[in-house]
N, CA, C and O of each residue as an XYZ file, in Angstrom:
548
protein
N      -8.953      1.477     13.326
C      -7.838      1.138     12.449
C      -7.566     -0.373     12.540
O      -7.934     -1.207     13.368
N      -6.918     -0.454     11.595
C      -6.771     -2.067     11.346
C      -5.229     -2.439     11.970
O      -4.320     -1.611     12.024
N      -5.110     -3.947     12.460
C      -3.555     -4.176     12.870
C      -2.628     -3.654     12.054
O      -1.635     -3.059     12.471
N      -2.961     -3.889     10.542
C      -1.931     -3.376      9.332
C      -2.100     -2.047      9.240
O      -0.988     -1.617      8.938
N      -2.897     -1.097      9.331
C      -2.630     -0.030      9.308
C      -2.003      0.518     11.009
O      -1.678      1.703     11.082
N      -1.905     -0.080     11.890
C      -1.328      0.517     12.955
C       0.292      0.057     12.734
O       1.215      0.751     13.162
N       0.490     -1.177     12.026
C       1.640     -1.692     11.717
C       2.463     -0.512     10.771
O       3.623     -0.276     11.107
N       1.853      0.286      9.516
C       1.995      1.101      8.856
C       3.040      2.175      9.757
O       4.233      2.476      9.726
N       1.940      2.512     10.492
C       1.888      3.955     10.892
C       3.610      3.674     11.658
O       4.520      4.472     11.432
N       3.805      2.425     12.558
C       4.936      2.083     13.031
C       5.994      2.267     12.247
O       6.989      2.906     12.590
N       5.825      1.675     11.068
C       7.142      1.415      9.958
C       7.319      2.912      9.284
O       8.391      3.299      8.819
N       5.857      3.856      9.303
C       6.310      5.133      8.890
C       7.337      6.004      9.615
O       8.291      6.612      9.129
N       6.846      5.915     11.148
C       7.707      6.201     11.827
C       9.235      5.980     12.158
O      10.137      6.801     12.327
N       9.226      4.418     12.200
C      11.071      4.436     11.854
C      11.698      4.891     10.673
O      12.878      5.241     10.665
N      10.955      4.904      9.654
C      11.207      4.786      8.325
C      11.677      6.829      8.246
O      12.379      7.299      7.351
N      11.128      7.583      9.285
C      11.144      8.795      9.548
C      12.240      8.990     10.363
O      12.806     10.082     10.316
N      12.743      7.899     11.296
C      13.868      8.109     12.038
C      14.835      7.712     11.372
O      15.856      8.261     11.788
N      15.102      6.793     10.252
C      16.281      6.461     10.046
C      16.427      7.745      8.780
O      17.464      7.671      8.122
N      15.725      8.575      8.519
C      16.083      9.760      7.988
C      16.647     11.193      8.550
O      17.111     12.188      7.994
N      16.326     10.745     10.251
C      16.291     12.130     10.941
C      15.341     13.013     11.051
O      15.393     14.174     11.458
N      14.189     12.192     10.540
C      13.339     13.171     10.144
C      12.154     13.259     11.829
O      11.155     12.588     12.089
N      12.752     14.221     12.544
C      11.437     14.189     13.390
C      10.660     14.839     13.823
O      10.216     14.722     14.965
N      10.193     15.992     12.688
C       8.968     16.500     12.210
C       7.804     15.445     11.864
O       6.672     15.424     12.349
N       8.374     14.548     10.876
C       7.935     13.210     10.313
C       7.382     12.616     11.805
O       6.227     12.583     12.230
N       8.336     12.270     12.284
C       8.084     11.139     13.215
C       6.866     11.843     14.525
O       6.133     11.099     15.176
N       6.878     13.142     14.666
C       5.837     13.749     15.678
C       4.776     13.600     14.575
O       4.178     12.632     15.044
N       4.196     13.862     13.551
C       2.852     13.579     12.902
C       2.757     12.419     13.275
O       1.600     12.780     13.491
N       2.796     11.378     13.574
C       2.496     10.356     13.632
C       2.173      9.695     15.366
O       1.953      8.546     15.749
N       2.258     10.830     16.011
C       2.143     10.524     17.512
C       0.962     11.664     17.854
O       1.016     12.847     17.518
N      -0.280     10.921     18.717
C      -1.187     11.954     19.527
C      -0.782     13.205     20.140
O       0.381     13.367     20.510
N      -1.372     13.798     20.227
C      -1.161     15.207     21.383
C      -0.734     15.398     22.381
O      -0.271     16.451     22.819
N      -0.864     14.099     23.024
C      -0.949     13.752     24.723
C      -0.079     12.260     24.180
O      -0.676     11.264     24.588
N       0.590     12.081     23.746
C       1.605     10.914     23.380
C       2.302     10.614     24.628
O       3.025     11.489     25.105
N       2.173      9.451     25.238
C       3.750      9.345     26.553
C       4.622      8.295     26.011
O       4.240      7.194     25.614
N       5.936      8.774     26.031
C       7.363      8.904     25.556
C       8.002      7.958     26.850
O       8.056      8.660     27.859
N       8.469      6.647     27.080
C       9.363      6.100     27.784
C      10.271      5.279     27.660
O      10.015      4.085     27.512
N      11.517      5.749     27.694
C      12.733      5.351     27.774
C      13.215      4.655     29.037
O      12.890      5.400     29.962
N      13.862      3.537     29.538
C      14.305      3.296     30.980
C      15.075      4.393     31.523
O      15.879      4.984     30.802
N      14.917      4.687     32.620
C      16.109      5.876     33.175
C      17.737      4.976     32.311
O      17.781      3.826     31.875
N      18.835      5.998     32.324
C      19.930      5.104     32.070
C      20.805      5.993     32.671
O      20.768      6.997     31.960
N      21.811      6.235     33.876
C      22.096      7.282     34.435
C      23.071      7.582     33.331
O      23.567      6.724     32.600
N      23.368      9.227     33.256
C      24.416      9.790     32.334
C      23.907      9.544     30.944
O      24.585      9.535     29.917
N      22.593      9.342     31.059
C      21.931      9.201     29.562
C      20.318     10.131     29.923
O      19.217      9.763     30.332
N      20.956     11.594     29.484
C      19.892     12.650     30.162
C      18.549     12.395     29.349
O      17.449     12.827     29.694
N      18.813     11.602     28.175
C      17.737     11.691     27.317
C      16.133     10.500     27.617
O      14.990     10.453     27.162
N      16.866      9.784     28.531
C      15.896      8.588     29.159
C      14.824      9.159     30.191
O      14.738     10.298     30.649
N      14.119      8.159     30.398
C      13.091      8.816     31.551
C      12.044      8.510     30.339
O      12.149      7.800     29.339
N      10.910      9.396     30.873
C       9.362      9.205     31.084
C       9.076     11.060     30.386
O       9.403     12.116     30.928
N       8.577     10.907     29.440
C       7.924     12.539     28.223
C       6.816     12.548     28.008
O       6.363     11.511     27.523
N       5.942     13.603     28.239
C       4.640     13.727     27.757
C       4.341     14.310     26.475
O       5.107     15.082     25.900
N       3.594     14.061     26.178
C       3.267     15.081     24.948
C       4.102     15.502     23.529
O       5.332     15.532     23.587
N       3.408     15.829     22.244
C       4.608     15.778     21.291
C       6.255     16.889     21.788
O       7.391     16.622     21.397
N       5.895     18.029     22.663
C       6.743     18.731     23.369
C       7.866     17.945     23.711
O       9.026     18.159     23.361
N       7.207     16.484     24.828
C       8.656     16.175     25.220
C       9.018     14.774     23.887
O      10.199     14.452     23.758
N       8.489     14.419     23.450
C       8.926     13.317     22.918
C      10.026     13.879     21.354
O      10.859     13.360     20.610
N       9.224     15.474     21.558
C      10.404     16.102     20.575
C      11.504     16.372     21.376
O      12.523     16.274     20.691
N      11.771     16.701     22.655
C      12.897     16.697     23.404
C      13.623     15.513     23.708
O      14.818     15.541     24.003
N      13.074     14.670     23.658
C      13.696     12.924     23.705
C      14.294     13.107     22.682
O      15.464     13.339     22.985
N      14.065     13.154     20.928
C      14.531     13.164     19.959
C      16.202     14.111     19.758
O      17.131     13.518     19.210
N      16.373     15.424     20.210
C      16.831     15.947     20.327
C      18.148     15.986     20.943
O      19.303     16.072     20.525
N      17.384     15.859     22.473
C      18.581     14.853     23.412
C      19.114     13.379     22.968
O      20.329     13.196     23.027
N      18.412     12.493     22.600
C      18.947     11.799     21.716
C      20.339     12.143     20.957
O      21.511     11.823     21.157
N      19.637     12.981     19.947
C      21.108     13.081     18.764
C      21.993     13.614     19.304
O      23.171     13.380     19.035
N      21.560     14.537     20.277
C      22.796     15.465     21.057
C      23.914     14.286     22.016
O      25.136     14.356     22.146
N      23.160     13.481     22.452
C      24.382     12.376     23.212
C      25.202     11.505     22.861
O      26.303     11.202     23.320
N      24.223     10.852     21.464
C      24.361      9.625     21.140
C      24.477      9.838     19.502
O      23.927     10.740     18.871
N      25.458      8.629     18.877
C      25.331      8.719     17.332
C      24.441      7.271     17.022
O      24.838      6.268     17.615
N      23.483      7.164     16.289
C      22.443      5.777     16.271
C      23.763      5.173     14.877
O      23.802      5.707     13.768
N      24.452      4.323     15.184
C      25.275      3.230     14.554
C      24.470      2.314     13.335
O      24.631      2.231     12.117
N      23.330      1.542     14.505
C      22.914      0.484     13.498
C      21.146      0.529     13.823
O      21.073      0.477     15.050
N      19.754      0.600     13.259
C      18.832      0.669     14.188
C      18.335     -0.233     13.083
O      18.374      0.048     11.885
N      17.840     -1.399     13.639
C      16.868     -3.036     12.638
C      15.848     -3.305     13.563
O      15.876     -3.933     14.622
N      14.720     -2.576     12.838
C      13.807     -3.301     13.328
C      13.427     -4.607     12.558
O      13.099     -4.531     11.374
N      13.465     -5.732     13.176
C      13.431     -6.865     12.695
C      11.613     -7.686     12.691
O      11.180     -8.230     11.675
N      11.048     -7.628     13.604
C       9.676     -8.163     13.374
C       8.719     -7.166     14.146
O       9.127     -6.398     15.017
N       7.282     -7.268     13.696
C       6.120     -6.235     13.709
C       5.217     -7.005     14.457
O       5.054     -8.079     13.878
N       4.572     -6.931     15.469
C       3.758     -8.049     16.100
C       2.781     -7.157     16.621
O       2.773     -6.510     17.669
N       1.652     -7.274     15.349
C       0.338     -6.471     16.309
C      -0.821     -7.245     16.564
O      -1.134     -8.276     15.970
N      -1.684     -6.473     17.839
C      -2.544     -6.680     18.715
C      -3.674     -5.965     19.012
O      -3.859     -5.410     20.095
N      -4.615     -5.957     17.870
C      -5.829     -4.977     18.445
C      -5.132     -3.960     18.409
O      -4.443     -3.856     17.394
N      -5.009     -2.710     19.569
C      -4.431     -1.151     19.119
C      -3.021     -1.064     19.411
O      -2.500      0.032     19.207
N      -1.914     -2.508     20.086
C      -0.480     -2.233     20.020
C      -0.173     -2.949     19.056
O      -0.894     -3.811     18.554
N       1.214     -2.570     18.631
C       2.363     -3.227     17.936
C       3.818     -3.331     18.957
O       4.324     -2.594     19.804
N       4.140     -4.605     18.388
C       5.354     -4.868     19.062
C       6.362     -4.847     18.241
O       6.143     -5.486     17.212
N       7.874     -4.118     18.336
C       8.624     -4.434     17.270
C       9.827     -5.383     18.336
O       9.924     -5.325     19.561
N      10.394     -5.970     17.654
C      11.226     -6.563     17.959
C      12.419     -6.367     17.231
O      12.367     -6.804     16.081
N      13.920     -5.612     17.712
C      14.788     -5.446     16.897
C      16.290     -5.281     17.621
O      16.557     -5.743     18.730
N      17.299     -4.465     16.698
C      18.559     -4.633     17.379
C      19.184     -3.443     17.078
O      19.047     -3.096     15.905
N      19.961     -2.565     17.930
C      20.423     -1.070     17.764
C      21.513     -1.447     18.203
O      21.703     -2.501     18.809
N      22.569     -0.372     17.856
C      23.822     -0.284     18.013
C      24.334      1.417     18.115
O      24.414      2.231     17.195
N      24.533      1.539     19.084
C      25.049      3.171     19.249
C      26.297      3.737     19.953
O      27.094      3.125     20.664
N      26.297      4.934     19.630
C      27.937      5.489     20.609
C      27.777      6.432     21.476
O      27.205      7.353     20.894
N      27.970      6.690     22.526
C      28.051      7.668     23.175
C      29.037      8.744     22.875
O      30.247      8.520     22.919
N      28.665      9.617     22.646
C      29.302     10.974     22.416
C      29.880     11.312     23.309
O      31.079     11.363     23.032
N      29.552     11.746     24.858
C      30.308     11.935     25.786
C      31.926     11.362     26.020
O      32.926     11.949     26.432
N      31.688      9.814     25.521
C      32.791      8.770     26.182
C      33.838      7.987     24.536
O      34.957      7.478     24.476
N      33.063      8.180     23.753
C      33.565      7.514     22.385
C      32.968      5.667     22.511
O      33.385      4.810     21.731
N      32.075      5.403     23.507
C      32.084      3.808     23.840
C      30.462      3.543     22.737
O      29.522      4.216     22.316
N      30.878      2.369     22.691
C      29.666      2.358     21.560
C      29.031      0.767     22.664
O      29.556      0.027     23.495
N      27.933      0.869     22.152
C      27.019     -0.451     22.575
C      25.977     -1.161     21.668
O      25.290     -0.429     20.955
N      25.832     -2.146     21.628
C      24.170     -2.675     20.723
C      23.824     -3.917     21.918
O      24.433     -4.727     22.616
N      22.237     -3.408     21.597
C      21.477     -4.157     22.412
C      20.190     -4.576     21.537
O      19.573     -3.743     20.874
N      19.858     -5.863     21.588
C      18.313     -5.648     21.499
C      17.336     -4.964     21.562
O      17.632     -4.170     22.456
N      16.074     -4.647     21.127
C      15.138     -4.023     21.735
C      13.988     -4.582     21.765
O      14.094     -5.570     21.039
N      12.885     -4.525     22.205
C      11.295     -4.296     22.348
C      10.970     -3.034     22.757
O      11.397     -2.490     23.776
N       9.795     -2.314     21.523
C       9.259     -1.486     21.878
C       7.797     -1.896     21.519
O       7.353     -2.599     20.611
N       7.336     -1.373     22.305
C       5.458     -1.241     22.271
C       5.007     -0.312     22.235
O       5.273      0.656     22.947
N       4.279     -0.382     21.464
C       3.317      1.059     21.031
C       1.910      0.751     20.980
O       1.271     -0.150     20.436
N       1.503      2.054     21.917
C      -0.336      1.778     21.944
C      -0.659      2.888     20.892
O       0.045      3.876     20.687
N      -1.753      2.600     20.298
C      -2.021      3.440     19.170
C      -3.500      3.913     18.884
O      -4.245      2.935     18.927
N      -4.217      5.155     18.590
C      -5.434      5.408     19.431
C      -5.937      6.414     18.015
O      -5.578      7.564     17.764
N      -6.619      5.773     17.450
C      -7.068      6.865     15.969
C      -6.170      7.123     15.058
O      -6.083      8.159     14.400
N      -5.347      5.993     14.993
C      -4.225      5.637     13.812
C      -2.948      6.950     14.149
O      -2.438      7.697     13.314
N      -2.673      6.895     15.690
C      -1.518      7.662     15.858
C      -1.126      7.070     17.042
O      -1.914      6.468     17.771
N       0.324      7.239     17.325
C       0.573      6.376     18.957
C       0.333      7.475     19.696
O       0.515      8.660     19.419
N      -0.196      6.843     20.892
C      -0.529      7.595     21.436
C       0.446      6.998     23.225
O       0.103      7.075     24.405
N       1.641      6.477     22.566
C       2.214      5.287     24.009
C       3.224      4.648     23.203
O       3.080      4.138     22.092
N       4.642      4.778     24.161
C       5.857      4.133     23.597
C       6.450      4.053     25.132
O       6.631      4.827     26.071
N       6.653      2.599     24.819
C       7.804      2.111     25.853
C       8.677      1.220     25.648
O       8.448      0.018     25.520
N       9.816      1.799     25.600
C      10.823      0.920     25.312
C      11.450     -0.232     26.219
O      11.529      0.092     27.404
N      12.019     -1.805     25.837
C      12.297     -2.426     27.185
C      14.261     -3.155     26.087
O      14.489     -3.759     25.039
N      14.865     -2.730     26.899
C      16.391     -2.925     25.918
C      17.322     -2.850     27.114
O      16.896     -2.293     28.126
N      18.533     -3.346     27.103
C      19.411     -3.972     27.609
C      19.948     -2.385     28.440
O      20.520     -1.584     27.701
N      19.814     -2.110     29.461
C      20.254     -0.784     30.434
C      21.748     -0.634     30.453
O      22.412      0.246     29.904
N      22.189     -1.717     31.231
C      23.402     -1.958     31.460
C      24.161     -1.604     30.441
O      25.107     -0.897     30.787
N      24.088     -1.871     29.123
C      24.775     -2.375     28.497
C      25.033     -0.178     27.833
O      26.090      0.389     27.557
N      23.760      0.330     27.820
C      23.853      1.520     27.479
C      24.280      2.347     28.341
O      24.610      3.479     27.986
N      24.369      1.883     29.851
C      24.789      2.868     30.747
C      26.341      2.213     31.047
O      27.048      2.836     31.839
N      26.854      1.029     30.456
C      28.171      0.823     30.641
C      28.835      2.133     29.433
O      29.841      2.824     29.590
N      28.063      2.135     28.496
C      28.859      3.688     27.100
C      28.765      4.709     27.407
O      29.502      5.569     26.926
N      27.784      5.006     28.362
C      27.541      6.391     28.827
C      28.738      6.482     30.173
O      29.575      7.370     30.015
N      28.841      5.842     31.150
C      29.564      5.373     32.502
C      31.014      6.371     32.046
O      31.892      5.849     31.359
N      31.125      7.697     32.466
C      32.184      8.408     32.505
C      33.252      8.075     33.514
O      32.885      7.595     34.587
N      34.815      8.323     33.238
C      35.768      7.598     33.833
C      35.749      7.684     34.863
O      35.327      8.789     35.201
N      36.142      6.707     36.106
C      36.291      7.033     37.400
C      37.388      7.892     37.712
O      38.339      7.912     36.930
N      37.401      8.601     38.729
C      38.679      9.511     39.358
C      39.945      8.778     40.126
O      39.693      8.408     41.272
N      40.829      8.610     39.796
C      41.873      7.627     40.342
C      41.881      7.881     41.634
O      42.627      7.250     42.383
């Protein structure tokens, strides 16, 4: 596959999330896909997923915690079989009502025009300060 068609396959994919759509968004990931999020404590949906199984459970847990506010991916930077996006999210925690936006970088390795590798690298703190349930007086 070509940089632009791995670039594609990227933009199909958000273009699938900012619909909800993530039936959409698993066609577009290998069999054996690994799914990584930074741990973020009180954010059950983070961590490390194998396979379209868990990366459909990432998705899931996702919507179940969190409402996605604002998601821009802003630039596409590919490399032989990754792409880099570079962008800016904004979300709320459901648990707490606290909302956050952070930057992101995600990278994606991509292996017969499907990812087959996602790792996300975005501001922790800033998502585990919205998640951070009240202290006990």
């Amino acid at each position: 596959m070509t940089e632009a068609n791995n670039v594609q396959v990227i933009q199909t994919a958000f273009a699938c999330f900012a619909q909800g759509d993530v039936p959409g968004i698993l066609n577009t990931l290998t069999d054996d896909v690994t799914w990584h999020v930074a741990p973020v404590e009180n954010a059950a949906y983070t961590g490390t997923r194998h396979g379209k199984a868990g990366a459909a459970e990432f998705f899931s847990m996702m919507a179940a915690a969190e409402d996605t506010l604002k998601f821009e991916p802003r630039e596409f930077i590919a490399q032989d079989d990754k792409v880099v996006v570079v962008g800016h999210y904004e979300g709320r925690a459901k648990a707490t009502g606290r909302t956050y936006e952070t930057y992101f970088v995600h990278v994606f390795t991509l292996q017969a025009g499907k990812i087959n590798s996602f790792r996300e690298y975005t501001d922790t703190a800033a998502v585990e300060k919205a998640f951070l349930k009240a202290q006990a007086a």
